[in-house]
C-alpha positions in Angstrom: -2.6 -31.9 11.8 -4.7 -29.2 10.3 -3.8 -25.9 12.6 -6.3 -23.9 15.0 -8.7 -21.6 13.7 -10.0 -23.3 10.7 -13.1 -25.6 10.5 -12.2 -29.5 10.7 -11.6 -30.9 7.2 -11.3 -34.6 6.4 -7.6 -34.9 4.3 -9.5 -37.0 2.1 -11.8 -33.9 1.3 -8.4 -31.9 0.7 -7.1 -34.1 -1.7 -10.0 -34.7 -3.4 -10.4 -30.6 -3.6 -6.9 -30.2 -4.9 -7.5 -32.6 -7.5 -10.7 -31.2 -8.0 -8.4 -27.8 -9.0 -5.9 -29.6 -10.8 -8.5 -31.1 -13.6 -7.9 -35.2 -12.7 -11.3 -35.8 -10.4 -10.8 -39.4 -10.7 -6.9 -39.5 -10.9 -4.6 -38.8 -13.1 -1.9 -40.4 -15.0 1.4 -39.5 -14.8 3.9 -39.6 -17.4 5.3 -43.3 -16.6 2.0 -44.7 -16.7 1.2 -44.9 -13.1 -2.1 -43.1 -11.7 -2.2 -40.7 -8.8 -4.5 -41.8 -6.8 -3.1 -40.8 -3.1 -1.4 -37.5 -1.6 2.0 -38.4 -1.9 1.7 -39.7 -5.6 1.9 -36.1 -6.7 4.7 -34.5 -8.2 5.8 -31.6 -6.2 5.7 -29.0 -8.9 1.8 -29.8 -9.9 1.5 -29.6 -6.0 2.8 -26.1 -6.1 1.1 -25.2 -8.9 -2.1 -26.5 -7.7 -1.7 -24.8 -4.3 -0.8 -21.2 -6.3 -4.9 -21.8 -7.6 -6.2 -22.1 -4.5 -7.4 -20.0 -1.3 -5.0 -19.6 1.6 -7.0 -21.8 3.5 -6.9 -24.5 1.4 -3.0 -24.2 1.3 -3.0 -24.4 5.2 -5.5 -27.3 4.8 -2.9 -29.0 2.3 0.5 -28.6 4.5 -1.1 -31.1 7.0 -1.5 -33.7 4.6 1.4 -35.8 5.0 5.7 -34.8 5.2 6.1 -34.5 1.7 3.4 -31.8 1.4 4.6 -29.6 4.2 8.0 -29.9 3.5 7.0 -28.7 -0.2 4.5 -25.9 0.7 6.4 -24.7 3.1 9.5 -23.8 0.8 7.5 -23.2 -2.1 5.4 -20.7 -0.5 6.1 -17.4 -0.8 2.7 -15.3 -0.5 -0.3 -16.0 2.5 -2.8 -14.4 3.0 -4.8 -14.9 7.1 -7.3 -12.3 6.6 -9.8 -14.6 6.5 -9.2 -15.6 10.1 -11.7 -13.9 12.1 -10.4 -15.9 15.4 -7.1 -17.2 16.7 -5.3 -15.3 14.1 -2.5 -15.3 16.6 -2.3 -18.5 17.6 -2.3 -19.2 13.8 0.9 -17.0 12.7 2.7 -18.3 15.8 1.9 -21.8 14.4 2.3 -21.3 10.6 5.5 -18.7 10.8 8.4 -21.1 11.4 7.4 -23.3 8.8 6.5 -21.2 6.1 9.7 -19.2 6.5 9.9 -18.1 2.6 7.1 -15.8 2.7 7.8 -12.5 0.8 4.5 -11.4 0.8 2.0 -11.7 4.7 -1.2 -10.0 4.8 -2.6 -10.1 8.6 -5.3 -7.5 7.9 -8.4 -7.2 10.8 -11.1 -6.3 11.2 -11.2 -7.3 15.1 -8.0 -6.5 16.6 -6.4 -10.0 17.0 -2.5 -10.0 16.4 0.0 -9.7 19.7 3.6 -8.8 19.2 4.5 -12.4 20.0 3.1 -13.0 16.8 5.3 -10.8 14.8 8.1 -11.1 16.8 8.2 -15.2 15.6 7.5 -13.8 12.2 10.5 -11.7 12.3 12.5 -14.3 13.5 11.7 -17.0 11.2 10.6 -14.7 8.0 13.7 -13.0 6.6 12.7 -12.9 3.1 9.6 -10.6 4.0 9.1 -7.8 1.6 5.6 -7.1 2.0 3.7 -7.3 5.3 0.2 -5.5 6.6 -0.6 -5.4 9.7 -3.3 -2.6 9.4 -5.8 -2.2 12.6 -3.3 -4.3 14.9 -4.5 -2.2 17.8 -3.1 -4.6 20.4 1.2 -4.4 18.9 3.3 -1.7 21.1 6.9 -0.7 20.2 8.5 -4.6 20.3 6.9 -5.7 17.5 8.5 -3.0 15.3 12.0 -3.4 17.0 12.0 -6.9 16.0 10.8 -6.4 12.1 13.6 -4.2 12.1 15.8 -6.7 13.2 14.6 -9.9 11.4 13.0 -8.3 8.2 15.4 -5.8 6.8 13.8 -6.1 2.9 10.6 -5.0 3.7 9.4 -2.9 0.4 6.0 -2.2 2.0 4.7 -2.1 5.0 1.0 -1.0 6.2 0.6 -0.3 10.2 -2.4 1.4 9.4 -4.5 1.5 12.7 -1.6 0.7 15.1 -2.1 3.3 17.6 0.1 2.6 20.0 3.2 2.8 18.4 5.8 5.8 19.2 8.1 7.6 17.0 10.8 6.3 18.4 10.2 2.8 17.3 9.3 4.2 14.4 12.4 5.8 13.3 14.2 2.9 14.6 12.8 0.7 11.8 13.6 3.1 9.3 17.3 3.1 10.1 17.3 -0.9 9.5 14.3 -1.3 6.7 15.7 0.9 4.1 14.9 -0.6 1.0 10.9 0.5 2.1 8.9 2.2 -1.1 5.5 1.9 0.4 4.3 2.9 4.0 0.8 3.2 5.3 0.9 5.0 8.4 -2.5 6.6 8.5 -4.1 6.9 12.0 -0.4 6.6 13.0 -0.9 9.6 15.4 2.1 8.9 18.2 4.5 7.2 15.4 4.0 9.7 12.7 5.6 12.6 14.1 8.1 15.1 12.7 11.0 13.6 14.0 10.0 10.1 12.7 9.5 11.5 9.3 12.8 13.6 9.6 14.1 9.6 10.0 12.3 8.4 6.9 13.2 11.1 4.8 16.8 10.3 5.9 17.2 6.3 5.7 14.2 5.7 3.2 15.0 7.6 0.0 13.2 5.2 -2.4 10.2 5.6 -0.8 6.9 6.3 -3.7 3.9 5.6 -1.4 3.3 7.1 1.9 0.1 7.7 3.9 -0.2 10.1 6.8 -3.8 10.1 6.9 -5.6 11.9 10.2 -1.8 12.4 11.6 -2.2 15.4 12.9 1.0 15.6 14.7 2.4 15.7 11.2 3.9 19.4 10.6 5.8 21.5 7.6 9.5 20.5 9.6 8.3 16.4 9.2 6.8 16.7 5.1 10.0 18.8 4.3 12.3 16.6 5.2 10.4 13.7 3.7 10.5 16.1 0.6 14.2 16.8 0.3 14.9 12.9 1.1 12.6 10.9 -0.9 12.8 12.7 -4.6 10.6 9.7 -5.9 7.6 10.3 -4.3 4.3 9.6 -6.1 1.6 8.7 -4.1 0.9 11.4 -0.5 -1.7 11.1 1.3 -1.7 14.4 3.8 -5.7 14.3 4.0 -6.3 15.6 7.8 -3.1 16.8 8.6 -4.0 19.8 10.2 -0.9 21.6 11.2 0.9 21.5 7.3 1.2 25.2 5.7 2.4 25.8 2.1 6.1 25.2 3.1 5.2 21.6 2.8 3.2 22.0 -0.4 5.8 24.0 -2.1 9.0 21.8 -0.6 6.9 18.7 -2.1 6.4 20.7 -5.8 9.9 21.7 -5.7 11.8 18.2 -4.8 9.4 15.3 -5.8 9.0 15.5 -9.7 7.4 12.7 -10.2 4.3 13.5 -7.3 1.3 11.7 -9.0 -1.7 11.6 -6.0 -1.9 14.5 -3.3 -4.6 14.3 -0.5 -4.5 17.9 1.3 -8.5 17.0 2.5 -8.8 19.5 5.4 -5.8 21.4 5.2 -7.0 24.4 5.5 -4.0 26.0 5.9 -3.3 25.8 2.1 -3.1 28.7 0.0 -3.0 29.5 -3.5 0.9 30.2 -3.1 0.9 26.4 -2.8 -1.4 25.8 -6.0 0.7 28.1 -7.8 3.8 26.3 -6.6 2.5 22.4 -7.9 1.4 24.5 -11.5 4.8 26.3 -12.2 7.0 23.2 -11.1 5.4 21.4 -13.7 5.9 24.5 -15.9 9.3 24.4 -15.1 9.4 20.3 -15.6 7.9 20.4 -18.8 11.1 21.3 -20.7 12.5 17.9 -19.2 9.7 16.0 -19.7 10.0 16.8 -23.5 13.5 15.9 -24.0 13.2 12.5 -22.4 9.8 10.7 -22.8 8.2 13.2 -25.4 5.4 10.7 -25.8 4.5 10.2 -22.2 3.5 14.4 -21.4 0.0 14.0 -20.4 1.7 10.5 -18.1 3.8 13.2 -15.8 2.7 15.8 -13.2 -0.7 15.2 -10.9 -3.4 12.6 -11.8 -5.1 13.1 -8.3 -5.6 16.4 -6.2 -7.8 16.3 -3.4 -8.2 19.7 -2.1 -11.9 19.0 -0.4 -12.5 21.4 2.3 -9.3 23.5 1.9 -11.8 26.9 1.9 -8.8 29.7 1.5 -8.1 28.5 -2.4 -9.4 30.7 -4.8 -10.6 29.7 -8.9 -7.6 31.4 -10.3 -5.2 29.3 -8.4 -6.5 25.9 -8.8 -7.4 26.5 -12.6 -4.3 27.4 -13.6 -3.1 24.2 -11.6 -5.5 22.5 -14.0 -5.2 23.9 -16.8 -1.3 22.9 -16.5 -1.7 19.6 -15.3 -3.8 17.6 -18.1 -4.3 14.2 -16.3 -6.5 15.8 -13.8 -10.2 16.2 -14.0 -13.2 18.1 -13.4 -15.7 15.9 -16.1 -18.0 12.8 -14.5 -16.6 9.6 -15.2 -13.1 11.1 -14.4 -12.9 12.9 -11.6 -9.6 13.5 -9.9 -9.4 16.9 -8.8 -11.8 16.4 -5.3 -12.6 19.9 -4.1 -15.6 18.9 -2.4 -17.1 21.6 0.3 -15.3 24.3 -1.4 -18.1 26.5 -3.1 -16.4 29.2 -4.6 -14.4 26.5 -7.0 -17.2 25.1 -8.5 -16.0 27.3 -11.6 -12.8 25.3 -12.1 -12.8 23.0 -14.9 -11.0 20.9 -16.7 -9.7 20.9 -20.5 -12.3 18.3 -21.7 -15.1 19.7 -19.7 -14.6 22.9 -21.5 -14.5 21.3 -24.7 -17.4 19.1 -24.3 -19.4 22.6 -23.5 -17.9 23.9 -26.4 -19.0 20.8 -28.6 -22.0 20.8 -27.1 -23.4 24.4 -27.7 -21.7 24.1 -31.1 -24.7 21.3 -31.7 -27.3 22.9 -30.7 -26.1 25.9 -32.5 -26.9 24.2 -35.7 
C-alpha cells in the first residue's frame, strides 16, 4: 500500500518507471534466459541498485510493490530523504521508521513546521544505526524528542536542530553525554539550548566535534566558546555570527586550542578587538613551524580560509592585515572573497596578497 502523503500511483507505473531507470523498457533478460517482465522477477541487487538512482519518493513508491520489495528496500536502505513532503510528514516517518530501520543518513528538513516528537521518538526507537539526521525548522519538538535520540541513536555524527526553538539546555547537554561520537552540530537559532552550560557539556563529552553553528545564540558567552575551545581541539568550521555577548577571551581561547580552525563567523560581534585579530595571526605564526615539519606541501591548506568579521566596527587596518597577510587562503580579490568585513569602513584598505600583486602587475602594464 503506497503510504500517506504522496500522490496515488498505479504499481504498474512504478515498475514500469524503475525499469524505465534500469535501461530494460520492455524487459529484460536475465542471465538464465528468462525475461523480467513482473516486480518480483527482479533480482534484489539490480532492485537496490535501481532504487539508489532514483528520488526518495519513488523508493517509497517501490517498498509497496509486493513482500519481496519491502523486505529488500527496507534492509537495503540506508539514506531517505522526506523533504519533499510538504504535508503529513509526520504521519509519514511514523509510518516509514520501523521498517526502514537501517537508515544512517534522515533528512526531515521544513519548510512548514510539520514533525511532532512522536515522530522522532519512533525513529529513535526503531533507527539505531542513525548517523546523520536534520531536523532543521522542527518548531513543534520540545525536550522528549532529544531525550529519546539520545537514548536510541547514540552514533549520531551530525545532527542539525537548526530552528528548534523550544529546546532547553538541559536536554541539550543530556544528548551530548550519550551522542558522543557527534562532529557536526547545527544549533543556530538554538537560543534556550545553546547556552553556556550546554556548550560547557559539548566541549566535555563531544571532543571530535569539526562543525558547529551558534548562529543568532545570543545566550552564547566567553565561559560557553572556552570550554568548547579547550574540549574540541579539532574544530574547523565556527559559526559565532550574532553572538552578541562573546569578547576576545573566546577569540583568543579558539586561536590558542583549535589549530586546525578553517571558517570563523564573528558577524556582529562587536565586542571584538584587534587583541583577538592579533591572537588568530600569531597562532598561526606560532603553527607555522609545525606545519612545515609535517605536511610541508600543504602551507597555504592550514590556518583560516573564511573570516567573517562584517560589522565588528572596533577592528582597526593594522590588525586584520597582518591577520591577512599571515593567513594566505584568505581573500580580499573578487571571485575569492573570504575575508567578509562588510559595514566596516575604515577596513576597506585591507587587502590581500594577490590583490596587491594584481595592482602591482597592473600599473607595471600600463607603465610600459
Amino acid at each position: 500500500m503506497v503510504e500517506s502523503g504522496l500522490k496515488s500511483e498505479t504499481l504498474d507505473h512504478s515498475f514500469q518507471k524503475l525499469m524505465v531507470v534500469a535501461g530494460c523498457g520492455g524487459g529484460m533478460k536475465m542471465g538464465g534466459g528468462g525475461v523480467i517482465t513482473e516486480w518480483k522477477d527482479i533480482p534484489m541487487e539490480l532492485l537496490l541498485r535501481i532504487v539508489s538512482l532514483v528520488d526518495d519518493r519513488s523508493v517509497i513508491v517501490a517498498s509497496g510493490v509486493c513482500t519481496g520489495w519491502r523486505d529488500g528496500i527496507c534492509w537495503g536502505l540506508t539514506r531517505l530523504s522526506l523533504s519533499w513532503c510538504k504535508k503529513n510528514m509526520n504521519n509519514l516517518v511514523l509510518s516509514l521508521s520501523p521498517k526502514f530501520s537501517k537508515l544512517q543518513v534522515l533528512v526531515l528538513r521544513q519548510d512548514k513546521s510539520q514533525l511532532q516528537d512522536n515522530a522522532v521518538q519512533t525513529i529513535a526507537n526503531y533507527c539505531h544505526d542513525l548517523q546523520d539526521l536534520d531536523l532543521s525548522k522542527s518548531f513543534k519538538l520540545t525536550d522528549r524528542s532529544l531525550y529519546a535520540l539520545a537514548i536510541g541513536c547514540p552514533n549520531l555524527t551530525k545532527l542539525n536542530i537548526s530552528g528548534c526553538s523550544a529546546f532547553s539546555d538541559t536536554a541539550l547537554a543530556y544528548l551530548s553525554g550519550f551522542c558522543r561520537k557527534i562532529k557536526t552540530l547545527n544549533l543556530c537559532g538554538c537560543t534556550k539550548a545553546a547556552s553556556d552550560s550546554a556548550l560547557k557539556a559539548i566541549g566535555y563529552n563531544c571532543t571530535q566535534l569539526q562543525y558547529l553553528n551558534l548562529g543568532w545564540c545570543e545566550n552564547v558567552g566567553d565561559i560557553g566558546v572556552m570550554s568548547l575551545a579547550y574540549g574540541c581541539p579539532d574544530l574547523r568550521i565556527f559559526d559565532l555570527c550574532g553572538c552578541v555577548l562573546i569578547t576576545d577571551a573566546s577569540v583568543v581561547a579558539l586561536a590558542n586550542n583549535c589549530l586546525h580552525l578553517q571558517s570563523l563567523g564573528l558577524y556582529y560581534c562587536q565586542n571584538i578587538t584587534d587583541r583577538a585579530i592579533y591572537a588568530l595571526a600569531h597562532s598561526r605564526v606560532k603553527n607555522k613551524q609545525s606545519v612545515w615539519e609535517s605536511v610541508k606541501n600543504r602551507y597555504e591548506e592550514e590556518g583560516l580560509k573564511n573570516l567573517n568579521i562584517s560589522q565588528c566596527t572596533a577592528l582597526t587596518p593594522p590588525a586584520v592585515q597582518a591577520l591577512c597577510d599571515s593567513c594566505p587562503a584568505l581573500h580580499t580579490c573578487p571571485g575569492r572573497h573570504s575575508l567578509i568585513i562588510s559595514g566596516c569602513l575604515n577596513l576597506t584598505s585591507v587587502h590581500c596578497a594577490c590583490a596587491v600583486q594584481a595592482h602591482r602587475t597592473t600599473n607595471n602594464v600600463q607603465a610600459h
